[in-house]
C-alpha positions as CSV (number, residue, x, y, z in Angstrom):
1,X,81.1,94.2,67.5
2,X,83.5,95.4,69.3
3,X,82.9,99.6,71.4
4,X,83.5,102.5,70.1
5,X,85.9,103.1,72.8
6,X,87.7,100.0,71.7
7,X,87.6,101.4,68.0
8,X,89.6,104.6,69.4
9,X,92.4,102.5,70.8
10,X,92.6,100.7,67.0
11,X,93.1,103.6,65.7
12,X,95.2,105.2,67.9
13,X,97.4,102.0,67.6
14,X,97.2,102.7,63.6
15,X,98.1,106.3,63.7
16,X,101.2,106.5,65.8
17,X,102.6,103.5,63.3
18,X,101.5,105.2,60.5
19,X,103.2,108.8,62.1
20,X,106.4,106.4,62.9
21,X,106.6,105.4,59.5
22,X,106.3,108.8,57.5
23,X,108.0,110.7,60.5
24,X,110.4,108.6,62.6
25,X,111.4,110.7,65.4
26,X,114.6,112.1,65.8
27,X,115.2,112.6,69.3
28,X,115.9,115.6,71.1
29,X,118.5,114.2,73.2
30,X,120.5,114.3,69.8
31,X,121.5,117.9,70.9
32,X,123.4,117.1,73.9
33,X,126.8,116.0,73.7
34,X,128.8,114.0,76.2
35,X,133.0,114.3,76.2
36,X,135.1,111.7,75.7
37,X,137.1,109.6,78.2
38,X,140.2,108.3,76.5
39,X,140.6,106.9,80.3
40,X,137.8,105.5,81.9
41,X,139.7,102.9,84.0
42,X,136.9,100.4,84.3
43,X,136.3,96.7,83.1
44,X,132.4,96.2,80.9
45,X,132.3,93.4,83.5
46,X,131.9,95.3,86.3
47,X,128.7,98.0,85.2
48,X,125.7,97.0,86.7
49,X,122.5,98.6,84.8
50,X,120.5,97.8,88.2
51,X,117.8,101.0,89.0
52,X,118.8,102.1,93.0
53,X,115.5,103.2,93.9
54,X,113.4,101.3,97.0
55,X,110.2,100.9,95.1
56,X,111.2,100.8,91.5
57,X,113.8,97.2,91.2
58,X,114.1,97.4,87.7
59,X,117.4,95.2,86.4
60,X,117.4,97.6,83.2
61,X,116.8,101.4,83.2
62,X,114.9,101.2,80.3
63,X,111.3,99.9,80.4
64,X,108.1,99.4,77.9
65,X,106.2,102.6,78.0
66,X,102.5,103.0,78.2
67,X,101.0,102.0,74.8
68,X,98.2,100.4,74.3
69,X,95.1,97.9,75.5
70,X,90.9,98.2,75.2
71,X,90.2,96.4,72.0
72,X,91.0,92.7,70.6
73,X,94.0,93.9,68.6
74,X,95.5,96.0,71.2
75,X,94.9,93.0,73.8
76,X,97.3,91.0,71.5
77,X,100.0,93.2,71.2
78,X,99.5,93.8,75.0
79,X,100.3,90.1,75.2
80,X,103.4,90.2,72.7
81,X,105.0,92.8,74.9
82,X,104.6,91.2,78.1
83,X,106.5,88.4,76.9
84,X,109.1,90.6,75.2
85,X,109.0,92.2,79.1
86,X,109.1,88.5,80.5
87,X,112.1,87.3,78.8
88,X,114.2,90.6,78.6
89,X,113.4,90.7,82.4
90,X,112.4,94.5,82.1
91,X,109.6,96.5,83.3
92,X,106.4,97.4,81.3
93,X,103.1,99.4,81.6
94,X,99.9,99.3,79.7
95,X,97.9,102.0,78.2
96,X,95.3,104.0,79.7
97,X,93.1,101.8,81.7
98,X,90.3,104.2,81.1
99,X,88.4,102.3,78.5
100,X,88.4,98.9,80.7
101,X,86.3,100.9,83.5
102,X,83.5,102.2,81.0
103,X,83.4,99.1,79.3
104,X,83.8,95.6,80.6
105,X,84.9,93.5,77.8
106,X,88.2,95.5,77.4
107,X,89.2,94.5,80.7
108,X,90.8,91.3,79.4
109,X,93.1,93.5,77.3
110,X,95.0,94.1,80.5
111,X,94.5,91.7,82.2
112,X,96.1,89.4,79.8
113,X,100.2,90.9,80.8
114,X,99.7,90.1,84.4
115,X,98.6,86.3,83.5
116,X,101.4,86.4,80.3
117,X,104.0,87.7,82.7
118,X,103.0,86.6,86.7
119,X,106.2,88.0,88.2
120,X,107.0,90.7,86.1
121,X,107.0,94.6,87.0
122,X,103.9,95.6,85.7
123,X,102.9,99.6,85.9
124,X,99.1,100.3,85.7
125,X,97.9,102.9,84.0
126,X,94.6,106.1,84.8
127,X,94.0,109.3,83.8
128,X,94.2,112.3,86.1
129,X,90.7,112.9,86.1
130,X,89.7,109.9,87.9
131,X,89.5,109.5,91.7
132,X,91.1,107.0,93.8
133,X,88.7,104.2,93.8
134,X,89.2,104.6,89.8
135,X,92.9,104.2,90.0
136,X,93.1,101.6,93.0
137,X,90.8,99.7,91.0
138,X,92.9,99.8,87.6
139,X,95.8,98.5,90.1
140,X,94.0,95.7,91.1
141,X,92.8,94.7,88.1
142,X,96.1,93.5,87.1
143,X,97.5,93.0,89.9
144,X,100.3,96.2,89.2
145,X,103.8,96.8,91.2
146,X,102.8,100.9,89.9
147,X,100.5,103.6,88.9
148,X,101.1,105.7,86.4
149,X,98.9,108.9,86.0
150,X,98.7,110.4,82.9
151,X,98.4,114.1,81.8
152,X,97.5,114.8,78.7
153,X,95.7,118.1,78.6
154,X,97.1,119.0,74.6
155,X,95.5,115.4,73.4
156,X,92.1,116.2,75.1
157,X,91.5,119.6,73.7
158,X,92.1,118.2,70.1
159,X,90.4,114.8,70.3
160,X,87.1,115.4,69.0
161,X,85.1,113.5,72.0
162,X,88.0,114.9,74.7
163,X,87.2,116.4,77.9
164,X,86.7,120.1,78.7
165,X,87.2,120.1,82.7
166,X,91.3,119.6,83.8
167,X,90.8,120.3,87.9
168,X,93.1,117.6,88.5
169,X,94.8,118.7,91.7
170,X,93.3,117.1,94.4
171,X,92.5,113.7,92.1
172,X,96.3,113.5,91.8
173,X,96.9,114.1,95.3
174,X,94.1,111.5,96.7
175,X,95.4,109.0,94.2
176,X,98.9,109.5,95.7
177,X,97.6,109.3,99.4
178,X,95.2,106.3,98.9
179,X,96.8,103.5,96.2
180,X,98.6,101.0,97.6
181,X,101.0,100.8,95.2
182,X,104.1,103.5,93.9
183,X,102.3,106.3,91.8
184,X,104.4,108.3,88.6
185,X,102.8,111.2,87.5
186,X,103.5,111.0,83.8
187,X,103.0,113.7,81.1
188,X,102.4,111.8,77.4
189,X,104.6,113.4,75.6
190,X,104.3,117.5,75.9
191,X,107.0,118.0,78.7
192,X,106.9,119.3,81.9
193,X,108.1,122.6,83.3
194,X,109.8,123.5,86.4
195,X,107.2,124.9,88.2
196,X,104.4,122.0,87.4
197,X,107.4,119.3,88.9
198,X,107.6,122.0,91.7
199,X,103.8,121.8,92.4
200,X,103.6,118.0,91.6
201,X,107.0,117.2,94.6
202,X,104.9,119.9,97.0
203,X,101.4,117.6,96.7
204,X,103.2,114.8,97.8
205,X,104.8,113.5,94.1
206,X,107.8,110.7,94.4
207,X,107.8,110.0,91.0
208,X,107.5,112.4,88.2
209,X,108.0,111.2,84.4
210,X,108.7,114.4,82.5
211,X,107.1,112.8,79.0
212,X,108.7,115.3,76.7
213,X,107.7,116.3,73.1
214,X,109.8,114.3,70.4
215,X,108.2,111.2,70.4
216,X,104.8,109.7,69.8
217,X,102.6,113.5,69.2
218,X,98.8,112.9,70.4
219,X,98.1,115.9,69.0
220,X,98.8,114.8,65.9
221,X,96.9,111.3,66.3
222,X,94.4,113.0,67.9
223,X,94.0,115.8,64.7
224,X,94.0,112.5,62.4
225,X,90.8,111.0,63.8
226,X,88.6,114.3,63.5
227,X,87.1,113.4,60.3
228,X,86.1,117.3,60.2
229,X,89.4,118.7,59.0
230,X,88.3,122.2,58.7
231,X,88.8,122.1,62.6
232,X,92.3,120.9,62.3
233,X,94.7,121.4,65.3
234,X,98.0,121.5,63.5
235,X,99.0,125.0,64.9
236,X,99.5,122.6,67.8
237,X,101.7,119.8,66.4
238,X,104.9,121.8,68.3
239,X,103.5,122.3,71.2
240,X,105.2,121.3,74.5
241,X,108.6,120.9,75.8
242,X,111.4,118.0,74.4
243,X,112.6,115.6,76.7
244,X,115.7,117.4,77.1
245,X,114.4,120.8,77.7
246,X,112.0,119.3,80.7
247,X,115.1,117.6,81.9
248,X,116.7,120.8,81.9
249,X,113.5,122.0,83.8
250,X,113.8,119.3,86.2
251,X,117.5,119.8,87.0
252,X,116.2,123.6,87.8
253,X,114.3,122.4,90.4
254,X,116.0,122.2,94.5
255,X,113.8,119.8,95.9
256,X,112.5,117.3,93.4
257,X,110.7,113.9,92.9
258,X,112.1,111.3,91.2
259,X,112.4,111.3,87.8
260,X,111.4,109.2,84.6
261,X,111.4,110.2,81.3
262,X,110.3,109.6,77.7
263,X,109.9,110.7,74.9
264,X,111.7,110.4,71.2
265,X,113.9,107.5,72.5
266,X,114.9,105.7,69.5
267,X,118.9,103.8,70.9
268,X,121.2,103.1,74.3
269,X,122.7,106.8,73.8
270,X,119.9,107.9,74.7
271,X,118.9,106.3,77.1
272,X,122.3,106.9,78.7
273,X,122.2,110.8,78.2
274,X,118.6,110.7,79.5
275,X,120.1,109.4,82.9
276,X,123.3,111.5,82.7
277,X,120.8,114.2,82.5
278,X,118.7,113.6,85.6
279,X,116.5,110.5,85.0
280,X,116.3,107.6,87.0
281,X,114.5,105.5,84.7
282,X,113.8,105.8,80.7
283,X,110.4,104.4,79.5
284,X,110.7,103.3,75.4
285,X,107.4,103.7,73.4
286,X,106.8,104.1,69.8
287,X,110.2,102.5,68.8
288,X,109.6,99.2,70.6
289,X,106.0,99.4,68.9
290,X,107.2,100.0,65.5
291,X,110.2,97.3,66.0
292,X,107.3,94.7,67.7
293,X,104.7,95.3,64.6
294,X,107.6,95.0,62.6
295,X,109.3,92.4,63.6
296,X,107.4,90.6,65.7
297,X,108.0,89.3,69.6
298,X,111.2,87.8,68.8
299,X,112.8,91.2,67.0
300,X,112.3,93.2,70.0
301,X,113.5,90.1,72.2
302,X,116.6,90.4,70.2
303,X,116.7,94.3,70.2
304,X,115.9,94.8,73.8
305,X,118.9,92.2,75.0
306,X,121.2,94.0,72.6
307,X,120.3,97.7,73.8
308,X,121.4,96.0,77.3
309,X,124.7,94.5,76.2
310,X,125.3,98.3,74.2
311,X,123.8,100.0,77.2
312,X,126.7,98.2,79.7
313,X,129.6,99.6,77.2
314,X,128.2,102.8,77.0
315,X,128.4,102.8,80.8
316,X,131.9,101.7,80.5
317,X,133.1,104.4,77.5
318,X,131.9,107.2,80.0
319,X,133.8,105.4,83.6
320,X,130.6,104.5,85.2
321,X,129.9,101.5,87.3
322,X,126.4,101.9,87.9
323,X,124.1,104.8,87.3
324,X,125.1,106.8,90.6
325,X,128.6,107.6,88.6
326,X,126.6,109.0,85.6
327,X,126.7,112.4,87.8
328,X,129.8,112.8,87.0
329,X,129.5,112.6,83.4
330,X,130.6,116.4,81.2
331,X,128.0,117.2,78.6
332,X,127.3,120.1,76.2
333,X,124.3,121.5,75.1
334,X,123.9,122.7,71.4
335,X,123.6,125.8,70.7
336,X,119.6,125.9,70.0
337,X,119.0,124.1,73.6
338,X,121.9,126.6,75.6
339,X,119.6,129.2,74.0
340,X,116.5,127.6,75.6
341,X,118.1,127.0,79.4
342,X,119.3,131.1,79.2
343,X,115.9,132.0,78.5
344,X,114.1,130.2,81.1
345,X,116.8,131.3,83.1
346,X,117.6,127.4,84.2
């Protein structure tokens, strides 16, 4: 019988299909809309999707987001997306790690992408209230490229066994110091403001991944499993900032990390306004789980190689070679997220 910390991860697993099915998310990047170029003076053959970053060589700027690993079931779907990573050639990084340090038998759960995939970019994955050995230790257990540390403050207070101390500071800043390995400081999926990427950049942050509302919701998942309803969270199902207001927070800031983002990405568009908007790199969660479950391995083989071929013409349609020229790309904001950049005076 399998942990009880295994049996969380099943049901997280269950819930955010179950919330993708009754409530697919429509993406906030819907309200930002780029101008046509009836001239882009460029051939499809010449875009290269290539990441420019030193530490992060990703061939697509798109990626498998953090999902899942701990128990059996989530080991095998752990396995599925690793080869959807292997033979799409893109990046990938497991769920929270957590569970395979309290309890030993999850460890194979993660474990598994690094044998599945052996030359792969594989991100790791800690929360931000473990120390360095934690995290070093989460890296070498499969044998990561990156770290991802997660906040997740919003899912904490509402899971029913969550934690109640959040001094994360100096963890964060250890972790960044000591692993041997790239670290992104990721928010799950409640945004970021301008000054937390301002405080994250000063502590020695390269890469911050913004994790805006719009997708997955662990408040919601989180407010599912409390079997004692009458202490329902759903005054908190809002809370947070959407990906594109924390890119708009992002953009606010002079001297900035890196940035990642995810959050509510559901096609290439927005991928591509993601990166026209300030990100470097777009991690895909709860669609590629859905299409995965779905569909299988070979449905999100097929999907992922498509969103690249769509991905190269959208390049083209806006006259950009490679990601650098997405800089130059006009946008407009509708009128409900101008309203939101005027009041936080962005």
């Amino acid at each position: 019988m399998e942990s009880a910390h295994a049996h969380r991860k099943d049901e997280h697993l269950a819930l955010a299909e179950a919330e993708y099915r009754q409530h697919q998310p429509v993406s906030s990047l819907k309200q930002v809309r780029l101008i046509h170029n009836s001239l882009p003076e460029i051939n499809i053959a010449d875009v290269s999707l290539a990441v420019k970053d030193e530490k992060f060589n990703f061939t697509s700027p798109f990626y498998i987001e953090a999902m899942t690993g701990g128990s059996n079931r989530t080991g095998k779907i752990n396995q599925q997306l690793t080869e959807v990573a292997r033979q799409t050639g893109i990046a990938m990084a497991v769920g929270s790690q957590s569970v395979a340090l309290k309890d030993s038998s999850a460890i194979e759960s993660f474990t598994v992408t690094r044998q599945t995939n052996p030359d792969g970019f594989i991100m790791a994955n800690i929360g931000a209230g473990h120390n360095a050995k934690a995290a070093q230790k989460v890296v070498d257990m499969i044998g990561a490229n990156a770290l991802e540390v997660h906040l997740n403050v919003p899912q904490e207070i509402v899971m029913p066994e969550g934690d109640a101390e959040f001094m994360w500071l100096d963890n964060i800043a250890d972790i960044i110091q000591t692993v041997n390995v790239p670290v992104i400081i990721k928010e799950v999926g409640f945004g970021m403001s301008a000054a937390v990427i301002q405080d994250l950049y000063n502590m020695g942050a390269e890469y911050v991944n913004i994790g805006g509302r719009s997708g997955t919701n662990f408040a919601v998942i989180e407010d599912r499993r409390n079997r004692e309803q009458h202490k329902s969270f759903d005054f908190l199902y809002d809370w947070g900032q959407t990906t594109a207001e924390s890119l708009l927070e992002a953009q606010s800031v002079a001297k900035a990390p890196v940035i990642f983002a995810t959050g509510g990405i559901q096609d290439p568009l927005d991928v591509l306004k993601a990166q026209i908007m300030g990100a470097k790199a777009v991690g895909v969660a709860g669609h590629f789980l859905h299409t995965v479950l779905q569909n299988g391995p070979e449905g999100l083989v097929d999907e992922i190689l498509n969103w690249q071929r769509q991905l190269k013409k959208l390049y083209a349609l806006v006259g950009a070679k490679s990601a650098d020229d997405l800089v130059n790309v006009p946008y407009i904001l509708s009128a409900e997220l101008l309203h939101y950049k005027d009041q936080r005076h962005l």
